[in-house]
C-alpha angles and dihedrals in degrees: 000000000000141000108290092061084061087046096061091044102037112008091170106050107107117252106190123012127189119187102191093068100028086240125146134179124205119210088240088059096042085051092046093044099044087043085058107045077045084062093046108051084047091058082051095063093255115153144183099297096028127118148234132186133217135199111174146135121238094297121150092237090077083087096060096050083043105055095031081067100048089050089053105059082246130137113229124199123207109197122198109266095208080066121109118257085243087054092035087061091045087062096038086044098048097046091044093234108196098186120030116205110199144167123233084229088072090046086142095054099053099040093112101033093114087068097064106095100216101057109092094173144033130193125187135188123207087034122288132176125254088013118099118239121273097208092048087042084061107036097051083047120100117256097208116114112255099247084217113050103168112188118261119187132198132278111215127186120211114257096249104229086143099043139296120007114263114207125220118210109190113201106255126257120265106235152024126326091239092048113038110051118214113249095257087054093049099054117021097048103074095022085066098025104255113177144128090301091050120125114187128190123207115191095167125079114286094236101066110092098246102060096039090052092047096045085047100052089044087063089044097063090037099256126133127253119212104208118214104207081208142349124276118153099213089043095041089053087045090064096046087059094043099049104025100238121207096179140042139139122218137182120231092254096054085057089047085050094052093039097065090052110121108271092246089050095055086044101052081074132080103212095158084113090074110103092168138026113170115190125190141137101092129012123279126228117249099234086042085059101047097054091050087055094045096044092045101024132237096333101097112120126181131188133184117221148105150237080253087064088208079150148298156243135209128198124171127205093269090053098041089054088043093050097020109211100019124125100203158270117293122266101167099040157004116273125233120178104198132190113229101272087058093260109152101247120211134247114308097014125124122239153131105304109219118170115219115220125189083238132039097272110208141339141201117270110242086343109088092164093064080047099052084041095060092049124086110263089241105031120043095201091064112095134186129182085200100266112148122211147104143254124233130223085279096061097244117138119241117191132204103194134276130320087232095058097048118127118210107202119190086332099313123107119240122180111202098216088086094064103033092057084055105051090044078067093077143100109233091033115101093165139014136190110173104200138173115246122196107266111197086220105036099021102235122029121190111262125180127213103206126200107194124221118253112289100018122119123220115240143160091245091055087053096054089049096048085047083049096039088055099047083048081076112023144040109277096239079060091055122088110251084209148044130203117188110222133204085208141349114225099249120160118239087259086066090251111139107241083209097168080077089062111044099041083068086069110042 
């Protein structure tokens, strides 16, 4: 389904909600308003295949692009508005957007945005120059419904914590928007319970893949999706409480956040109305995990997978406690740890995770070589995003951390994750990236990169206790040597360590 169905049933039901601006979208209006802009890139010459681009901050408006687009048979490519106008026209260049949608409140990153060839048109919100207006774009377009409204589906590009940003570009579905459902859709729907009743909060940036699929499927099923126009944990368990929430999705580092509020402030909020709250994107840390699910009770849902979609896991409260730091067993998928020259590895022992499909997942968009890099040497329908772990006796994936971060001290591997999962725990720690520095004698040593929490002073003696605290729980090869007290870590607004950005400040 989609949201015209809800608009002819109940037009008036809301659709998207976002407190912080007062706005909210019907789905009367999101149908009217997508149907237009529909009209209008069609009028445009835009056909099945082609692509639009989209920079904006978290606007309800997102939701009409997004859905005009979907109607259309188009891809549509969010692209991180925190990005540079010079990276911003990598991404609008490589996926050969033709029309570019943008808020005024991402001026910088579309200020070159004139300069990418392929782009014929540019539409702003908010009033930019040299973009045409949003509101006058809608209102000269027709209202009537396309009588032929084939899918289209999104084109994501990678975050690119590990380097440029790789975009994916999924075949498109073969049928109408009212008649063939989206993945997501498909599969999480009735796996967390997403329906009419359905009210979904969103505290992450509308263009990660995540957030835009889950708000998406919300609004497929008829729900409401209450839109954070950034995180923040007391304001984000303030609108639990206000609009009852059933559904919402998190990142480790947003429980770690709204775990260290002060105890009467988590308790000043009702959040019982909360039957599901997936969290992914980055592990989380055991004992992070524990409390959430002893704070909210057993609703917390995890699953393991990427934009990439090379496959998936799922693990719900009852099984995490039961195999504490797993993420999962495959749903989408069959599991193969590998060594590094591609060898199957038994039971328990660490390696490189590719998931096996019947068919090639995924591939890079115009870079063959990334794609024939992320596939096993010897089966091509085995895929990896690089991640490195291993499965029990059960069956359940464990993961270490990712092949990129790993630190190789006087010949032996180290994953940071480890440590970094065991200094968050505490208590004068807000933030923590574990990273490798060149070492004259091993090659690389641990170093960790520290952001205090509020109030704390860095001081010699608070580096030798977190090095302490950490051997405390781990081997010492595993400890950093070193501490360096940070204002901020580069994290992106999904909670992933951009930690290229790191260690590139000590080579």
């Amino acid at each position: 389904m989609f949201p015209g169905v809800f608009a002819a049933t109940t037009p008036d039901a809301l659709a998207a909600i976002m407190p912080s601006t007062g706005q909210q979208l019907t789905y009367a209006e999101l149908d009217d308003r997508s149907t237009r802009l529909a009209n209008h890139l069609h009028g445009l010459g835009l056909r099945r295949g082609d692509c639009i681009a989209l920079v904006s901050d978290n606007d309800l408006r997102v939701f009409e692009v997004y859905w005009a687009a979907l109607r259309s048979g188009l891809y549509i490519t969010p692209v991180n508005n925190h990005l540079t106008a010079a990276e911003t026209n990598f991404i609008l260049d490589d996926c050969g957007a033709q029309v570019l949608f943008a808020s005024a409140a991402c001026a910088d990153s579309v200020a070159d945005s004139g300069a990418v060839a392929s782009i014929r048109h540019r539409i702003a919100w908010g009033g930019l120059e040299g973009f045409e207006d949003y509101d006058e774009v809608l209102a000269a377009a027709s209202s009537t419904t396309p009588t032929d409204q084939p899918r289209g589906h999104d084109m994501l590009y990678s975050s690119g914590t590990t380097g440029r940003p790789k975009g994916i570009r999924p075949p498109l579905p073969e049928g109408q928007v009212d008649e063939v459902p989206d993945i997501y859709t498909a599969i999480f729907a009735p796996m967390y319970g997403f329906d009419a009743s359905t009210v979904y909060l969103s505290p992450a940036p509308l263009y990660h893949a995540a957030p835009l699929r889950y708000c998406g499927m919300t609004q497929s099923v008829g729900g409401t999706v209450v839109v954070m126009d950034r995180f923040d944990a007391e304001t984000a368990l303030s609108l639990i409480d206000e609009y009852r929430a059933t559904h919402s999705q998190w990142v480790p580092t947003m429980f770690v956040r709204m775990l260290k509020l002060p105890a009467e402030v988590r308790e000043k909020y009702d959040v019982s109305s909360m039957k599901v709250a997936i969290h992914a994107a980055a592990p989380c840390p055991v004992h992070i995990k524990q409390a959430m699910i002893a704070w909210w009770g057993p609703v917390i849902e995890e699953y393991y997978s990427s934009t990439e979609a090379v496959g998936a896991t799922f693990i719900n409260s009852e099984q995490a406690l039961a195999h504490p730091g797993s993420v999962g067993k495959p749903l989408l998928g069959v599991i193969h740890v590998c060594s590094d020259d591609g060898a199957d590895l038994p039971v328990g022992e660490t390696g490189t995770v590719y998931f096996e499909r019947e068919a090639q997942a995924f591939e890079y968009h115009n870079d063959p070589d990334k794609t024939r890099a992320a596939q096993h040497p010897e089966h091509p329908l085995w895929a990896t995003t690089g991640d490195v772990g291993h499965v029990d006796d059960d069956g359940f994936l464990y993961l270490t951390d990712r092949k990129a971060f790993m630190i190789i001290s006087g010949g032996v591997n180290i994953y940071p994750q480890e440590a970094e999962n065991v200094l968050i725990g505490h208590p004068a720690v807000f933030d923590v990236a574990v990273i490798g520095v060149p070492n004259d004698e091993f090659g690389e040593e641990v170093k960790a990169c520290v952001e205090l929490e509020r109030g704390v002073e860095p001081s010699d003696a608070l580096a030798e206790e977190l090095i302490e605290f950490t051997r405390a729980s781990l081997a010492a090869h595993k400890a950093p040597r070193t501490i360096d007290f940070v204002d901020e870590l580069p994290r992106t607004p999904t909670g992933k360590l951009v930690k290229r950005e790191l260690t590139k400040l000590y080579k």
